[in-house]
Structure formats: structure tokens, C-alpha cells
C-alpha positions as CSV (number, residue, x, y, z in Angstrom):
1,X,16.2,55.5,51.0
2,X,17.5,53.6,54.0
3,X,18.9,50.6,53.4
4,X,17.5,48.7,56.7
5,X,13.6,50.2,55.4
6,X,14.5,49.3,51.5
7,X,15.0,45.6,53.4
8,X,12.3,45.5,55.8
9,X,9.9,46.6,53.6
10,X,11.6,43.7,50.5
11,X,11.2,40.9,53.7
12,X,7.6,41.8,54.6
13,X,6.5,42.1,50.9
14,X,8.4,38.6,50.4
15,X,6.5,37.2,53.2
16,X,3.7,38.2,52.1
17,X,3.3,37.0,48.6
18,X,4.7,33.6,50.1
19,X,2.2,33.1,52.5
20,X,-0.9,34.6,49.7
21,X,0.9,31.7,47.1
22,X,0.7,28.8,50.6
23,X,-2.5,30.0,51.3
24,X,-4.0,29.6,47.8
25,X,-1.7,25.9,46.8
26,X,-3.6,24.9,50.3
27,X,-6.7,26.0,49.2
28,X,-6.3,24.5,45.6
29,X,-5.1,21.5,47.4
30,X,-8.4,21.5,49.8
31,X,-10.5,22.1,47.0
32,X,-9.1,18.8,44.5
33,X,-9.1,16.8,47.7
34,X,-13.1,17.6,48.6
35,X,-13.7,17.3,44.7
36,X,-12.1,13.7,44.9
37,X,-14.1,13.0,48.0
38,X,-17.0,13.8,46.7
39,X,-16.4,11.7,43.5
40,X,-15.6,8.6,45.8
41,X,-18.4,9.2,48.1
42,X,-20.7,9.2,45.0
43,X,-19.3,6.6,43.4
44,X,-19.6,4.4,46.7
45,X,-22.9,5.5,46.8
46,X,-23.4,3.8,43.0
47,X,-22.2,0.6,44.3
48,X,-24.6,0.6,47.8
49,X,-27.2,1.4,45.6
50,X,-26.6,-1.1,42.9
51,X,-25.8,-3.4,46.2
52,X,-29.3,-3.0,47.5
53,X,-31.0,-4.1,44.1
54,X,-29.4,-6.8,43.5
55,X,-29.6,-8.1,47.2
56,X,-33.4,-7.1,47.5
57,X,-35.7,-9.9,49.5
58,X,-37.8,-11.0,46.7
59,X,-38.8,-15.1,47.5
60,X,-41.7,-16.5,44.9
61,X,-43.7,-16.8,48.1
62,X,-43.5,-15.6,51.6
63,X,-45.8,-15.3,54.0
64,X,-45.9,-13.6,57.9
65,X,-48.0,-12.5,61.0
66,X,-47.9,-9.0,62.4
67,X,-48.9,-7.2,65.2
68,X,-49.7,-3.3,64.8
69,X,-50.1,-0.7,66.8
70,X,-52.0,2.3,64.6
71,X,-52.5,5.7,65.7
72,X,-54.6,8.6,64.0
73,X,-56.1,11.7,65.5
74,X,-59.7,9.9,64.5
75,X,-59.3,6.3,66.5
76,X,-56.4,4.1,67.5
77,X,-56.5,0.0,67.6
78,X,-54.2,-2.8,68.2
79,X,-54.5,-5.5,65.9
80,X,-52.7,-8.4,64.3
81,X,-52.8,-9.3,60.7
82,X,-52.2,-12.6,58.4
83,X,-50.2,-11.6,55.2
84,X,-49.2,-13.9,52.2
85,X,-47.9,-13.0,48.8
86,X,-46.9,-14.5,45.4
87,X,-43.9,-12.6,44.2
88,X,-45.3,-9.5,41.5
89,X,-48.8,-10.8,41.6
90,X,-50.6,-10.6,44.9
91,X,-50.6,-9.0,48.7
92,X,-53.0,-10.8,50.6
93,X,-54.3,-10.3,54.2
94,X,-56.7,-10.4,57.3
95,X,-56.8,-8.6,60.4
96,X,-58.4,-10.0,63.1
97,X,-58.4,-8.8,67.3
98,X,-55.1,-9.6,68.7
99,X,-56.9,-11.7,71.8
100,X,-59.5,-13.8,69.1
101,X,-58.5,-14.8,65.9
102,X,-61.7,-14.4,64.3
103,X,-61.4,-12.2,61.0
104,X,-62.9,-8.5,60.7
105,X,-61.5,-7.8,57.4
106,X,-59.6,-9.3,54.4
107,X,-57.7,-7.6,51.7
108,X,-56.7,-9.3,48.1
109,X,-54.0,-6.5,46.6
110,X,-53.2,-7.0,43.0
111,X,-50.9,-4.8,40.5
112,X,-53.7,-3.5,38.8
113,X,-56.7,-3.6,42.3
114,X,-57.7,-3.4,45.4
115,X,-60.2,-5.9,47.4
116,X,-61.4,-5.0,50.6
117,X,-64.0,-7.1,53.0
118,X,-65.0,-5.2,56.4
119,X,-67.1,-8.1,57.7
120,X,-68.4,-6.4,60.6
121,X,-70.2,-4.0,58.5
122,X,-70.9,-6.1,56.0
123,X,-69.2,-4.4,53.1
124,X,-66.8,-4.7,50.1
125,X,-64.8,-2.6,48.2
126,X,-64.0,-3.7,44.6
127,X,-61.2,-0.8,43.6
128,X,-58.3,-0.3,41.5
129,X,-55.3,0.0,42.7
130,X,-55.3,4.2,42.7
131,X,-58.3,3.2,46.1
132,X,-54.2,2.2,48.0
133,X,-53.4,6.0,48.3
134,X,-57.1,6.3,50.3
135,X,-56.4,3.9,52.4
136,X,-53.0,4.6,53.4
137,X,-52.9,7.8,53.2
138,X,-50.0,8.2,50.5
139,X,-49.3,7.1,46.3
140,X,-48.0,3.8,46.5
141,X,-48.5,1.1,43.9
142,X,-48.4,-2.7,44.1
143,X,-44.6,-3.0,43.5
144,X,-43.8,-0.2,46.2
145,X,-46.2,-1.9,48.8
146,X,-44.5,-5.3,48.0
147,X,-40.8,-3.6,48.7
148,X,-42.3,-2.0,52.0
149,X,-43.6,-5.2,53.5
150,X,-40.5,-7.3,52.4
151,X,-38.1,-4.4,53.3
152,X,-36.3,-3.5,50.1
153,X,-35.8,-0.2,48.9
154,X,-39.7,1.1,48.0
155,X,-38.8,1.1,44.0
156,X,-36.1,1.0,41.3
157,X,-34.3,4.2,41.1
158,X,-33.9,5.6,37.5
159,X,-31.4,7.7,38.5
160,X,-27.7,7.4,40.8
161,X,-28.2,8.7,44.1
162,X,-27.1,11.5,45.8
163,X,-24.5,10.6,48.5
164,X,-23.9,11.7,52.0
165,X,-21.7,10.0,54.7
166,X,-22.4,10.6,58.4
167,X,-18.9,9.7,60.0
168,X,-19.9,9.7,63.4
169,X,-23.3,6.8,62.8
170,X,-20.7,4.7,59.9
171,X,-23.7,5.3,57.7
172,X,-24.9,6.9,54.2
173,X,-27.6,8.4,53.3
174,X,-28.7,8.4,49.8
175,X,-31.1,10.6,48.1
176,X,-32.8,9.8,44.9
177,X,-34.8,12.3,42.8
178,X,-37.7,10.0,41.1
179,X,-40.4,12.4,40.2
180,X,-42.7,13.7,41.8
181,X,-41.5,11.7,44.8
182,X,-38.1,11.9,46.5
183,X,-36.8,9.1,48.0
184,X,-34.2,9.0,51.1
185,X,-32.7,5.7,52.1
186,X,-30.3,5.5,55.5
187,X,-27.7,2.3,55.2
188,X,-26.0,1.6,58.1
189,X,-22.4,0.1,57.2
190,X,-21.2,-2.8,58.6
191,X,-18.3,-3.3,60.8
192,X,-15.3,-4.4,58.2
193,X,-16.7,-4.1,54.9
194,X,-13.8,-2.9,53.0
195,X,-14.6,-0.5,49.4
196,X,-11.3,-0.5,47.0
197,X,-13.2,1.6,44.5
198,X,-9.6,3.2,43.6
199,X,-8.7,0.1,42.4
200,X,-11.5,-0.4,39.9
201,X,-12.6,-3.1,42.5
202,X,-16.2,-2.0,43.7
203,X,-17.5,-5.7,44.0
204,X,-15.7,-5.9,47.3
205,X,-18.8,-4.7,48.8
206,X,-21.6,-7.0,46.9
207,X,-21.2,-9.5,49.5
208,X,-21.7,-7.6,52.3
209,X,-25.6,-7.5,54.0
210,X,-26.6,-3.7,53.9
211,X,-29.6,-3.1,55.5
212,X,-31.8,-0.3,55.4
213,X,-32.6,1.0,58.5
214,X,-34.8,4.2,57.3
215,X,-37.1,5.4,54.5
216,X,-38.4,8.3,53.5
217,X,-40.6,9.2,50.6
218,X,-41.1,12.8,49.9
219,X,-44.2,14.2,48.2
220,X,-43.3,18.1,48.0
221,X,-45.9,18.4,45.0
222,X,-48.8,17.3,47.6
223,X,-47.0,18.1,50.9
224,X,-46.7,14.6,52.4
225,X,-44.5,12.8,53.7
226,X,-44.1,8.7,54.3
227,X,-41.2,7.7,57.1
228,X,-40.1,4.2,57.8
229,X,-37.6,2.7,60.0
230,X,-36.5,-0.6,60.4
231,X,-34.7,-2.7,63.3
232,X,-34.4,-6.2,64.7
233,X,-33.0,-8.0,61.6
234,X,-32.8,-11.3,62.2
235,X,-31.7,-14.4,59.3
236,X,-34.7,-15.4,56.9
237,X,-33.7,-18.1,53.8
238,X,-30.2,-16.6,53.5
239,X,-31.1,-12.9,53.7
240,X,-32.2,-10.7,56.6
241,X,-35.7,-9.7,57.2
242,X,-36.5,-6.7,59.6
243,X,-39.4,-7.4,62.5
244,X,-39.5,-4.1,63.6
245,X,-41.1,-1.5,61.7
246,X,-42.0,1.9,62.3
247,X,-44.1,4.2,60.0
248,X,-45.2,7.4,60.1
249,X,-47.3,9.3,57.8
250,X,-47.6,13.6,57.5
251,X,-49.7,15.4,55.3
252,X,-53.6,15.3,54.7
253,X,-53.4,12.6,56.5
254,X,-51.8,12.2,59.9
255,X,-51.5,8.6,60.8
256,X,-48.5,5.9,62.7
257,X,-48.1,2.4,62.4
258,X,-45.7,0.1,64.7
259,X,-45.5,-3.5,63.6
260,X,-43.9,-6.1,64.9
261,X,-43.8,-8.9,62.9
262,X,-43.4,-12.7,64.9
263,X,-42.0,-14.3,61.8
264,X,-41.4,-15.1,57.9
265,X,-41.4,-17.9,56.2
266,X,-41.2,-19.1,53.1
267,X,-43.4,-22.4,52.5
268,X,-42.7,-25.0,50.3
269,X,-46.5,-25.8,49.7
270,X,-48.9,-23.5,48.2
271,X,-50.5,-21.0,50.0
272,X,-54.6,-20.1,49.7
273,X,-56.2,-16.6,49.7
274,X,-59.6,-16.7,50.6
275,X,-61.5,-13.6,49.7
276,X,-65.3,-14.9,51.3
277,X,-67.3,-12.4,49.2
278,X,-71.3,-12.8,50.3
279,X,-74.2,-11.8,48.4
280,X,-75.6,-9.5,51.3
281,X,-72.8,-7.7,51.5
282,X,-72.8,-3.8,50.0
283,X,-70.9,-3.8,47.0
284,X,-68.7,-0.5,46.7
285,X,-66.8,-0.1,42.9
């Protein structure tokens, strides 16, 4: 055999099995680094999570004014609405026309029912708290409605989230899996907030604000969807409260909501909740 093809053919073999054994160190290399990203990203998931519990907007007593815009293929209407609650006991409100504040409607909301006056037709609706799906359209109970109106996330996960980071926006996106209902929360991260989870130091983060700028609660059992997003967050008793909401329901029923609340407070005194229930009025149970 010629010596110069006995050496060629040695070189190109050599060559080759170095760049196979480059080519798989790299790709073992890739592989442990997107495993240990992935670790991190979940794990700083974990502490956004736990971050958004434990900041959650949850005063003894709050109380607010909206204006909505609602949409539905039946009817639209502008209207604006009173609301007041007493932390894990009570939603209460009345709508009225955005030019005359004369009430058309109140609403008492309680963990276990739902209290409805429609005034103008001289009617009430004496429900439990299942009648909240029919009249918004999707399962919600007391506690999730509460989180809603206050902003939080909609209920206590019983599970960690699934993570994703989108780069570009500085925001994650966490997915939880709380049968039947999935829930997807969007958290913008604010400029500086520095995570030294490698450390063993995750509490860096529990003094940062996270807000959560969308919602989404996914009914694939039913085929419905709820969407929320949230925006002009402004100070309110050492937290932020968004003013801006945006909500859209898909499914059986097909409805939007934009409110735009004018402010929160959180009063000192005690607050009433007149519910005028008359005697002519249709009773509906």
C-alpha cells in the first residue's frame, strides 16, 4: 500500500473521529447546560410563584367604583358600578347608568350565594353560589371572584408551575395544571430585580413588586376560555392595584368586559351593604 494513501486515509479517519467526539462533548455539553436552565428557570418560577402568594392584595376591607364597557353578541351597555367587600366574606355591588346614579341592580356575593336585585324589572334572585358561572359565563367561586377583582392570582395553586421565559418582553409565563381548569399567569419582571438562586438565596426577589399583567383560565373539559389583562398600576396602601382591566370570555358564551376602575380605597370606618329586597318583587330560588 502507498505510504502517502496509508497516511491520508490514517489523517482523514483521525479527523474524523475528532470532530464525531467535539461534536458529541458539544452536544453533551448543550444538553447539561439546557438541563440546568431549565432547572433554574423552574426553580425561579417556584419563587415568583411563591412571590405572588405571599404579596397578594388582600385588605380586611376595600372598596371601589368602576366603569365598564360590556360587549355580547345579544346587547352591549356602558355602565358603572359601586363595589365593597369584607375580606373572605362578602362582594357587594350596584350598577347604576354612567350619566345618573340611580341604582338598576344590586348584587350581595357570599362564599356559599348569590343575591341579585334587577329593580327595573322588579325581580330577585336568591341562588347559590353555582348561579356565578350563569352569570358570568364561566366556574368561578367566591375566592376566585375576590382574587379577580383585587388582582391577585385567581386561586392557590396546589402544584409548582410550569416555567417559560420570554427574553425579548423580560417576562415569565407560568402555567399551572389545577384540574379541570389550567391556569396561565404572565409576570412582567421588573427592571433590576436581581435572582441569586445559585446561591441558595431566592429571597432576593420577595421584595420586589411583580405584577400580573395577564390571566388565563382554561376549561378544555367544557371548551371555554376566561382572559384577563391588567395595566395602569398605580400605589394603593403599600401595594399596587391595577385600574385597567380587560376580560374576555370564549366558549358557550361569548362575552368582553373593559373596566376602568377611578379608585380603591381602603376605609377606616365600616362600610354598609344595602340589599333593598321588596315584597312585590318576583322571588327566583
Amino acid at each position: 500500500m502507498n505510504n502517502n494513501s496509508f497516511s491520508y486515509s490514517y489523517t482523514l479517519r483521525l479527523l474524523t473521529i475528532v470532530f464525531c467526539t467535539l461534536l458529541i462533548l458539544s452536544s453533551c455539553s448543550s444538553a447539561r447546560k439546557a438541563k440546568k436552565a431549565a432547572a433554574k428557570n423552574a426553580e425561579l418560577g417556584q419563587l415568583i410563584s411563591k412571590t405572588l402568594q405571599e404579596q397578594a392584595f388582600l385588605p380586611e376591607v376595600f372598596k371601589t367604583k368602576a366603569k365598564i364597557r360590556y360587549a355580547s353578541p345579544a346587547f352591549s351597555q356602558n355602565f358603572s358600578v359601586d363595589i365593597r367587600m369584607r375580606k373572605d366574606s362578602l362582594i357587594w355591588m350596584t350598577a347604576y347608568p354612567n350619566l345618573v346614579k340611580i341604582p338598576v341592580g344590586y348584587a350581595l356575593i357570599t362564599p356559599d350565594s348569590v343575591k341579585v336585585i334587577d329593580r327595573l324589572n322588579k325581580r330577585a334572585y336568591l341562588k347559590d353560589i353555582a348561579y356565578a358561572e350563569q352569570l358570568l359565563g364561566y366556574p368561578v367561586d367566591f375566592y376566585s371572584l375576590q382574587n379577580i377583582i383585587l388582582g391577585n392570582m385567581p386561586l392557590t395553586p396546589s402544584h409548582h408551575p410550569r416555567t417559560k421565559y420570554n427574553k425579548d418582553l423580560n417576562e415569565y409565563e407560568l402555567s399551572y395544571e389545577e384540574s379541570p381548569i389550567d391556569v396561565i399567569l404572565t409576570v412582567p419582571i421588573p427592571k433590576g430585580t436581581q435572582f441569586d438562586i445559585d446561591k441558595g438565596k431566592g429571597n432576593a426577589a420577595l421584595d420586589t413588586p411583580f405584577q400580573i399583567s395577564k390571566v388565563a383560565l382554561i376549561d378544555s373539559v367544557q371548551n371555554r376560555q376566561l382572559h384577563m389583562e391588567q395595566g395602569d398600576f398605580r400605589p394603593l396602601a403599600n401595594q399596587t392595584f391595577s385600574h385597567e382591566r380587560k376580560i374576555v370570555v370564549t366558549g358557550a358564551v361569548e362575552a368582553s368586559a373593559k373596566i376602568n376602575f377611578e379608585r380603591g380605597a381602603i376605609p377606616e370606618k365600616t362600610l354598609k351593604y344595602p340589599f333593598p329586597l321588596k315584597r312585590t318583587y318576583e322571588i327566583n330560588r
